[in-house]
DOMAR-896085 format. One record per residue (C-alpha): x, y, z. Coordinates in steps of 0.02 Angstrom, whole numbers, plus 32768, in hexadecimal, padded with zeros to 4 digits. Each point is the difference from the previous one (the first is absolute). Layout:
REM residues N
XYZ;...
***
This chain:
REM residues 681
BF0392CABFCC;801A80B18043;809D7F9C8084;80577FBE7F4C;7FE9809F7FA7;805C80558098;80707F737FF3;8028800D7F5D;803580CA801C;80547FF680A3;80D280307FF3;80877FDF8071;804D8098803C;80C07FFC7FC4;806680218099;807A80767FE4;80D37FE48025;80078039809D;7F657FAA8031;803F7F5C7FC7;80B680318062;7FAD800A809E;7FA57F577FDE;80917FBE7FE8;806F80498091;7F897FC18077;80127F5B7FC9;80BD80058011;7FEA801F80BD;8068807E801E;80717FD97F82;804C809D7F89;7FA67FF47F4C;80A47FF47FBC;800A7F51803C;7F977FD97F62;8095804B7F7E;80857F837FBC;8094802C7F9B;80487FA27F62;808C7FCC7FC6;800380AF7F9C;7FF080538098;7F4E80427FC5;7F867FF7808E;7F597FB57FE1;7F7A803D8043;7F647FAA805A;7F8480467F81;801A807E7F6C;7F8280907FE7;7FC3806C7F52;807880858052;80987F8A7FE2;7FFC80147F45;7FB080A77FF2;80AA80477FC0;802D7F717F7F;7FE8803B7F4F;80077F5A7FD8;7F5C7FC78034;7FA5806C7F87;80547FAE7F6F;7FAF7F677F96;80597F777FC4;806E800D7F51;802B80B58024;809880498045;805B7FD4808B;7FA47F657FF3;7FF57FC480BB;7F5D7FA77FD9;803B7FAF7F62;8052800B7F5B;7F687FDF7FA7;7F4B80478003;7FB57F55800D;80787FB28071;7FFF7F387FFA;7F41800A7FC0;802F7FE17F34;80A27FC68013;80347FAF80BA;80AE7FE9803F;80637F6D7F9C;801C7F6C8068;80B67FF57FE9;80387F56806E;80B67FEE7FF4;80267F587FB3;80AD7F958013;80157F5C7FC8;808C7F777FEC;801180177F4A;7FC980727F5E;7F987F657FCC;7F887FF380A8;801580B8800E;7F8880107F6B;7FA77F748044;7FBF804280A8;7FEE80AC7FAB;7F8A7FCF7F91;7F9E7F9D8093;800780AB805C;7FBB80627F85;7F6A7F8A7FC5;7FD8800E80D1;7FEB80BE7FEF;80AC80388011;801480AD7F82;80B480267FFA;80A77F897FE6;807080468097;80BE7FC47FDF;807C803B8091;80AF7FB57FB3;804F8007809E;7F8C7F718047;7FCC7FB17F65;80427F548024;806E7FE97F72;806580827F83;7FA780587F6C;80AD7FCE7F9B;7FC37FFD7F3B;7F8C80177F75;7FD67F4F8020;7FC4800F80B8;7F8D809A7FCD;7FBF7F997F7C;7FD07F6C8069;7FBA809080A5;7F8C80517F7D;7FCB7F5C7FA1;7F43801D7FCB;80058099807E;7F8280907F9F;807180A4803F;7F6A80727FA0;7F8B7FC08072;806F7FFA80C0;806F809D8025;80C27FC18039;80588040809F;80B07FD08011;806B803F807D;80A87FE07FD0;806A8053808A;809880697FE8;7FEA80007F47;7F8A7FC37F7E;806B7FF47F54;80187F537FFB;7F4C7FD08018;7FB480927F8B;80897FB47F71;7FC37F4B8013;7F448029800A;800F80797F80;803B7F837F8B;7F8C7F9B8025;7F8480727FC4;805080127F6D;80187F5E7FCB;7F3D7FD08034;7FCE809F7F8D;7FAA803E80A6;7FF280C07FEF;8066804D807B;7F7080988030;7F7E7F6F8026;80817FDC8096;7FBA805880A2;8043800280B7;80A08013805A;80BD7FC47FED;804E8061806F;80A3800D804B;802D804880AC;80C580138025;7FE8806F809E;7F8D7F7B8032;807E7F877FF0;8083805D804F;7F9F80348097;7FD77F29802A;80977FCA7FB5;8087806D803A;80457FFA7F4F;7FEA80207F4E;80787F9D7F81;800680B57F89;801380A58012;7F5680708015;804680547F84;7FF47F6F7F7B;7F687FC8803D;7FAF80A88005;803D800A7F3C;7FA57F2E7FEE;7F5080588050;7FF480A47F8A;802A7F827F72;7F817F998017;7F80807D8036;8028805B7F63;7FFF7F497F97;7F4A7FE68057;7FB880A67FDC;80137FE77F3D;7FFE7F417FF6;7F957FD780A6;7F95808F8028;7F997FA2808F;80807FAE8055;80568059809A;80A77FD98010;804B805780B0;7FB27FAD809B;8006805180B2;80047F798081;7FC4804380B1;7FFF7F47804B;80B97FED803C;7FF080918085;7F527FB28039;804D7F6D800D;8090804E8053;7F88802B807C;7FE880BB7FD3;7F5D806B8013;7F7B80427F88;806380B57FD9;809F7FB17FFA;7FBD7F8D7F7A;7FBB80807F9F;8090807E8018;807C7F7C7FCE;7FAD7FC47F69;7FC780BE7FBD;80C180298013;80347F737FA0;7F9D802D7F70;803680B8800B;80AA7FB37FCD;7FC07F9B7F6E;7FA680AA7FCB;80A680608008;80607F557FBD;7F8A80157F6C;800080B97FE0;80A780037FF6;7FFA7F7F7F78;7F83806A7F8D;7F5F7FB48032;7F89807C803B;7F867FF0809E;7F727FC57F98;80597F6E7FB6;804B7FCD80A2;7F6F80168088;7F817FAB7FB3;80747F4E7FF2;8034800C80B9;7F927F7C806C;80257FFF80B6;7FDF7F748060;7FCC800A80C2;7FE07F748089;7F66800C8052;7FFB7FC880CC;7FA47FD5806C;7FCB80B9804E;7F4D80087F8E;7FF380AF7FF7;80A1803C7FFC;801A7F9A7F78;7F75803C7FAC;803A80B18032;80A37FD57FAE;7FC07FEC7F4E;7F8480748001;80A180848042;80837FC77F71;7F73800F7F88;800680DB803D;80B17FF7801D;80417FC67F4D;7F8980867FAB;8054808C8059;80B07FB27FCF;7FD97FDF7F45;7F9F80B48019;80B68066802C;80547FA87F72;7F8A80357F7E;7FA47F4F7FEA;7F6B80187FA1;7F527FDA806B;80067F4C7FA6;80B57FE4802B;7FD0802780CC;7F967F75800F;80587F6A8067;80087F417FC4;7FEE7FA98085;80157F4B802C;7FE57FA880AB;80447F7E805C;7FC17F9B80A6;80898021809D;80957F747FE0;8018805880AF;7F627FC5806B;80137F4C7FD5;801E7F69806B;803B7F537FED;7F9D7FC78094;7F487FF27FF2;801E80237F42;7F3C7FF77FD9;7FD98097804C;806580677F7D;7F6B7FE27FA2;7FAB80758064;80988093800E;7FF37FE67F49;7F6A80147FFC;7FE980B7805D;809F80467FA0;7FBE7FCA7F58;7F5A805F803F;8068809E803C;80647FF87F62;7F6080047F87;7FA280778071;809E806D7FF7;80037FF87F35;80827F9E7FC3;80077FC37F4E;804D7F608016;80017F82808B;80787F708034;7F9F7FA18095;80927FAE805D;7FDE7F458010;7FF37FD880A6;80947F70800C;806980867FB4;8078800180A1;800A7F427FF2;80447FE97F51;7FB880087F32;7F44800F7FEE;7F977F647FD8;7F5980147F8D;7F917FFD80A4;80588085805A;800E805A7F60;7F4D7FD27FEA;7FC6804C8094;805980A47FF0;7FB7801E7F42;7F627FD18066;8025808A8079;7FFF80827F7D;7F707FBB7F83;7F7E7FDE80A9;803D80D4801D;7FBD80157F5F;7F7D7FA57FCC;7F947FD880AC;80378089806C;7FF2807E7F77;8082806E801E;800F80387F59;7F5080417FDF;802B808D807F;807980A57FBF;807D802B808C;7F997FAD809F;807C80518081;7FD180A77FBE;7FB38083806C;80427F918096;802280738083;80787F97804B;80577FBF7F54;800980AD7FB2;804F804A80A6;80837F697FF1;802080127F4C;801980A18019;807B7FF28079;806B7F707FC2;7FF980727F59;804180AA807B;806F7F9C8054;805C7F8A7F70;801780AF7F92;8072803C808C;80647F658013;80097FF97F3A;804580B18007;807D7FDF8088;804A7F677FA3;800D80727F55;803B808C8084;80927F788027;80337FE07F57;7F877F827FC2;7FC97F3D8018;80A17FBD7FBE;807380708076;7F887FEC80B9;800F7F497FD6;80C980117FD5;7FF1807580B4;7FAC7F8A8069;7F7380778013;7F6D7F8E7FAF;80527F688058;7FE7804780A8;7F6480597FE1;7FAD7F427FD6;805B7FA98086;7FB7807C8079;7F597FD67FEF;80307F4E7FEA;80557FF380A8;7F4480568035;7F9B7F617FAE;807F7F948041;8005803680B6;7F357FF17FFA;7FF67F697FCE;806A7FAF806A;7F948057808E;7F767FC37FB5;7FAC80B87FEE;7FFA7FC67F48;7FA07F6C7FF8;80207F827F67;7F7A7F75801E;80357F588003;80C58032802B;7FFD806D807B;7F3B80038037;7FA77F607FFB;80957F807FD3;7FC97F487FDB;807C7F878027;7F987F7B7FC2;800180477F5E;805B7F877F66;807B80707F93;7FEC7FF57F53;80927FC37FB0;8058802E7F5E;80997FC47FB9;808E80658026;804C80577F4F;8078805E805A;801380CC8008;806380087F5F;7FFF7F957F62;808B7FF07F83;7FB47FDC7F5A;806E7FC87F7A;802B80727F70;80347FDB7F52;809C80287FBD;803A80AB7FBB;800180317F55;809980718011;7FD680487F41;7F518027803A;803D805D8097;807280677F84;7F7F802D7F9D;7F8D803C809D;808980658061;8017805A7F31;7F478037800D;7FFC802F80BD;8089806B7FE6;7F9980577F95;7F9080088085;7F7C7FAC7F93;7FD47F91807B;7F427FAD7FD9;802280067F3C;80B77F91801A;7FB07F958077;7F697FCD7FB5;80547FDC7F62;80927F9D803C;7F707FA18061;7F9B7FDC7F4D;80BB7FBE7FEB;7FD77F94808C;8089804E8080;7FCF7FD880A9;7FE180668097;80897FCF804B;807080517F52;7F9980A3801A;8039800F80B7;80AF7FD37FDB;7FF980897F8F;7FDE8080807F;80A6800D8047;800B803C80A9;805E80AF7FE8;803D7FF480AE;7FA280798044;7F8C7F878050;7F9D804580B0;7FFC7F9B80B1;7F868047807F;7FCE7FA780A8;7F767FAB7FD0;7F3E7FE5805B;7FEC7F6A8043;7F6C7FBD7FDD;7F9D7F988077;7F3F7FD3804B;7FAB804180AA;7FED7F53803D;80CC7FC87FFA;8029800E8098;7F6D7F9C8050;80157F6E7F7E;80B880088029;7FE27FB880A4;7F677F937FCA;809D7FA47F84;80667FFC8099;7F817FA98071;7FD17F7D7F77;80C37FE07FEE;7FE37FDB80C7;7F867FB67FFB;80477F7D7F65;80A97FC88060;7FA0800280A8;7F4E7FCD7FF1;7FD08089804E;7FCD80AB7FED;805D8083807F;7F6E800A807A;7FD58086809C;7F977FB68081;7F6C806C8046;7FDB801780CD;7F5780127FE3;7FAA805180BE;7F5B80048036;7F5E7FBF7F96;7FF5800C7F41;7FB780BA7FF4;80968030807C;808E7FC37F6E;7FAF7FF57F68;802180A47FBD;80A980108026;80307F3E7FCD;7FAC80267F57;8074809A7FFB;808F7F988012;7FE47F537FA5;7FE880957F72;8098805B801E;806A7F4A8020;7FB37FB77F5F;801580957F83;80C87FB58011;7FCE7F567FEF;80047FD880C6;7F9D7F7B8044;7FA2803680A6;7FD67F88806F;7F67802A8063;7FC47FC980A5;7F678005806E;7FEF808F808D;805A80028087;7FBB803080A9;80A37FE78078;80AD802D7FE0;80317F46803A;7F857FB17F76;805480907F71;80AC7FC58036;7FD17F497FF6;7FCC7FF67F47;808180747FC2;80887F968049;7F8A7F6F7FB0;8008804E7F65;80B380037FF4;800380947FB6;809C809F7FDC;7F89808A7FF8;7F5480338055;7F9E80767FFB;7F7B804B8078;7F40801A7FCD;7F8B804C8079;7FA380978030;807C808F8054;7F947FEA809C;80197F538009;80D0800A7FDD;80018076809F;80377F638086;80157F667F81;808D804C7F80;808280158094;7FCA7F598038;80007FA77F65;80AF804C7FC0;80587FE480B0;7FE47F468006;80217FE27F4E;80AB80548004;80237FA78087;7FC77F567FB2;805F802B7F67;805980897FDE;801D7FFD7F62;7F5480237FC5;7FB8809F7FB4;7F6180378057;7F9280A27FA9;7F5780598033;7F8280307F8C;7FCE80AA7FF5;804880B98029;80107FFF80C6;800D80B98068;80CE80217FFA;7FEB7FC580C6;7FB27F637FF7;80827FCF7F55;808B80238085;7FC27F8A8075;7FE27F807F89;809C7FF57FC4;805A800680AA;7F987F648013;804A7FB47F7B;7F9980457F4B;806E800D7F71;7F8480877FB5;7F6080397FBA;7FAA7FD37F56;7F8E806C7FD3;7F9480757F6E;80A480707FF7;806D7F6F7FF9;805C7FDB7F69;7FD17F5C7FBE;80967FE57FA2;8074802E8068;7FB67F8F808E;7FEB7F767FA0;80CE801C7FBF;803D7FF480AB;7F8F7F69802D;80427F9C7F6A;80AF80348027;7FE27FC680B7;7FAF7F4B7FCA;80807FE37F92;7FB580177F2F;807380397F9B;7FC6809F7FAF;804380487F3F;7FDB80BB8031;
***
């Protein structure tokens, strides 16, 4: 008994930092410790582990949720009496199974109806349509996000009306319908109106919604396009905090005050596929918008951030689709642990084409198994006292303020993206992402790591980038009457009565005359991680359709199977990740008996596998008699060689080296080129 009490009382000593440093340094065999330290995309460098002395100096840490600057949350109890709103993004063919698969969605768990116009599937053109979307749809029970791009009237007039005539109190309406022109501009390249007018549309409305609509938001901040642009985490949040700075001065200047327009600005931020610098990223706009609200007079209610969420459109892939699930999956989980209020969960064909109701299925799934088995809401800011997390959030916080103050230093969002400047700042880091990937130091599994050529695409039918949707005819009398009241500036009150006068949306925007002041800016392309590998994947299926075949490299494989294996596995990786075929073969032991089954093979490009010590008298061998048997061939070694021994090899007769530091793409580009597949770069 007296051996358990002890036991039951002993402690483990805790080793202190520089203990634990020399552990690790002489593990790293002579290695600097620095060896251990990686840098981001944000040029923040992370750290092997994080200590208490990290975040001694962050006042932040002391603070509890629902107070001021509100790092750990807008509200006291964080998700634990009211979670996030699962707020799946639903497009359909028509208004009619619109309202059908939302109300499937919503009897499966789903909490808020998420309408983004711009991919709805079909035009929001009349009373009639919003009658048939909302058709036995109880609004006092699900709050209502609509994005509605570069402006919002039309769609606030028809639903508005609709209220109206259904006798459905206008303050029971809660949510978002939001309009983002910067937005627009920044992925477009091009607004239709003047800032001006539209700037006059937003106050309007936000104005209308404050006495008519008190719940609703009406400006929304989208953060997405430069993520998908292929920015980092400050440049998201430094973009999107000076974009609402000009809605805030847009709205000033119009008479309404900070408190009316704060609290109805939601920003909207993708969430990637780095777990805690996403995390670090909400938890940092969260401190960031206080202090901006904060030095414009914003009451303590008016500093806290809406928030909504939305899986990377960025990380996905087309090939080996399924396991989007799982990237979902993690940046749902960083987006929750990081506080947002709403969550799309990208479905995970989204790259391929329109959802179905089992991929949308399984990413409602995503977010309800978040909340209801892994309990994620029972816990109040669960990042919190991280040392690691509170260092980061600190820093992306430090580090996005400065870039904020530069762009407002430069004249504002609107003139660094009329400059260039926010252009070149994204493509920067894009060209960064780009460049790894393509050197496979960024790994996307399945397309660059781990391709299966086996796999069976899913198909979808093809709809086509852009749809043309047929509009009904102009009332010319109706348009009269509208362009009367918006001259007035009264735009809300004209609209939504010349829409209980059933004037379409397509009247309303005829109305709003383009005053030829209209704005072009270079736009940000928008585009996915894994292009550039499923660009040659395409290519090699187009081959291998009119030929039968897939382009194929042929391995020399030397020596017995421990000899080759790991570099062969290296390469039938790095071949396959562009849709290559590699033919293997067994080990060689003789130059003669290498040359005999490549010529066998019949082959255009080889490559070497073996261990350096056994390329030392069989590489020269090998690459001398095949040039002379045909020289036409390509011939490669596997593996970095001593500057020396490459120069010999290739005076032999190698064409080059693949290798770790190879680029994948690149290689893989000049092979295709070299066998003939024709390539849409």
């Amino acid at each position: 008994m007296s051996d358990i009490s002890m036991m039951k009382n002993a402690t483990f000593p805790i080793p202190s930092f520089e203990e634990w440093k020399q552990e690790v340094e002489k593990s790293l065999k002579g290695k600097p410790f620095e060896k251990l330290y990686s840098t981001t995309y944000e040029n923040i460098t992370i750290k092997p582990i994080y200590t208490r002395r990290d975040i001694a100096l962050l006042a932040h840490v002391e603070q509890y949720p629902g107070f001021p600057g509100y790092v750990r949350s807008t509200r006291a109890n964080g998700y634990i009496q009211e979670p996030w709103k699962v707020s799946q993004e639903i497009s359909a063919a028509s208004p009619k199974e619109w309202n059908e698969i939302v109300k499937h969605d919503l009897a499966k768990g789903q909490t808020e109806i998420h309408i983004a116009l711009e991919q709805l599937g079909f035009p929001v053109a009349s009373l009639d349509d919003v009658e048939i979307m909302f058709s036995d749809i109880d609004l006092a029970q699900y709050s209502l996000r609509v994005d509605a791009g570069a402006q919002s009237l039309s769609f606030v007039a028809l639903f508005a009306a609709y209220l109206q005539k259904r006798h459905i109190p206008f303050a029971g309406v809660r949510g978002t319908i939001g309009m983002d022109p910067i937005g627009t501009l920044a992925e477009t390249g091009h607004l239709s109106f003047s800032l001006a007018s539209l700037y006059d549309m937003m106050a309007d409305i936000t104005k209308w919604a404050k006495n008519n609509m008190p719940h609703v938001k009406t400006v929304i901040v989208r953060s997405e396009l430069y993520h998908n642009g292929g920015a980092n985490a400050i440049q998201e949040l430094a973009f999107a905090f000076s974009t609402a700075v000009e809605y805030i001065h847009a709205c000033l200047d119009r008479g309404l005050a900070i408190d009316d327009i704060a609290p109805r600005i939601q920003f909207s931020f993708a969430v990637g596929s780095n777990f805690f610098m996403e995390i670090a990223k909400l938890r940092a706009a969260r401190l960031v918008w206080s202090n901006i609200v904060q030095a414009f007079g914003g009451s303590e209610q008016a500093q806290k951030i809406a928030m909504h969420a939305r899986t990377s459109y960025f990380t996905k892939t087309i090939y080996d689709p399924y396991v989007n699930m799982l990237r979902a999956a993690a940046e749902a989980f960083a987006a929750t642990i990081g506080g947002a209020d709403s969550l799309h969960v990208s479905p995970f064909d989204e790259a391929i084409g329109p959802a179905d109701e089992f991929s949308r299925r399984i990413a409602r799934n995503t977010q309800l198994i978040l909340l209801e088995e892994a309990h994620i809401a029972n816990v109040i800011d669960p990042a919190g006292g991280s040392y690691y997390v509170e260092t980061l959030t600190a820093q992306l916080a430090e580090e996005a303020w400065k870039l904020f103050q530069q762009i407002e230093g430069k004249g504002g969002i609107v003139k660094t993206l009329q400059d260039g400047f926010v252009q070149v700042e994204v493509e920067n880091v894009a060209k960064q992402r780009k460049d790894n990937v393509k050197k496979r130091k960024e790994k996307i599994v399945g397309t660059n790591f781990y391709a299966n050529l086996a796999e069976a695409p899913i198909q979808k039918a093809d709809e086509g980038s852009e749809k043309a949707f047929p509009f009904s005819k102009v009332d010319e009398e109706n348009v009269a009457q509208l362009q009367a009241g918006f001259r007035e500036k009264r735009w809300v009150e004209t609209a939504v009565f010349m829409a209980l006068r059933r004037a379409t949306a397509q009247e309303i925007e005829a109305a709003l005359k383009d005053d030829g002041t209209a704005i072009n800016v270079k736009p940000i392309p928008q585009w996915r991680l894994a292009e550039p590998f499923e660009q040659l994947r395409k290519a090699a299926e187009a081959h291998l359709e009119k030929y039968g075949a897939r382009p194929t490299v042929h391995l020399i494989n030397i020596g017995n199977i421990p000899n080759y294996k790991a570099r062969a596995d290296f390469i039938t990786g790095f071949f396959e990740a562009g849709g290559l075929a590699v033919s293997k073969s067994e080990g060689y032991h003789t130059a003669e008996e290498a040359v005999a089954g490549a010529l066998e093979a019949n082959g255009t490009h080889y490559i070497i596998c073996g261990s350096d010590e056994s390329y030392t008298d069989i590489v020269p061998a090998i690459a001398k008699a095949l040039k002379q048997a045909d020289s036409n061939v390509k011939l490669y070694v596997a593996g970095k060689q001593a500057q020396e021994v490459e120069q010999s090899f290739v005076q032999a007769g190698v064409d080059g080296f693949i290798h770790i530091g190879s680029n994948c793409y690149e290689t893989i580009v000049s092979f295709m080129k070299e066998m003939g597949v024709v390539l849409d770069e």
